[in-house]
C-alpha positions, 0 to 999 in steps of 0.5 A: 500500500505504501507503493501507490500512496507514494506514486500518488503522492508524487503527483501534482495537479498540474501533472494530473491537468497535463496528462488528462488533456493529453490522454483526451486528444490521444483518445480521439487521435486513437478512435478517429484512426480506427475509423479512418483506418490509419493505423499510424493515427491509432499508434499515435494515440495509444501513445498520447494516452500511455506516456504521461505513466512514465513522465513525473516532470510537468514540463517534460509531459507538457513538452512530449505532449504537444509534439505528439499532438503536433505530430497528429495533426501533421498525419491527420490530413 
């Protein structure tokens, strides 16, 4: 129990804002290309989703998060 109360901990609400946003525009990106049939679209939005697990540091998140979206966007048309 003293795992997930420090993984929780680490957490900030900016860490939280960050990640919900991102994990939102993957989730799109993810269903949008399964509709579509780009498979690179649905790649790109699983990981949209998945990243911010691994990321601990707001301005890093931040930092992927917009390149990937950038990146979706770039694909999308």
């Amino acid at each position: 129990m003293g795992n997930i109360t420090a993984a929780v901990g680490s957490m900030s609400a900016w860490n939280m804002v960050v990640s919900t946003i991102f994990s939102g525009v993957g989730f799109v990106a993810l269903m949008y290309g399964k509709k579509q049939g780009r498979f690179n679209l649905m790649v790109l939005g699983g990981i949209l989703m998945t990243y911010p697990y691994f990321i601990t540091s707001t301005l890093l998140m931040f930092a992927i998060g917009a390149a990937l979206t950038f990146a979706v966007f770039r694909l999308k048309d």
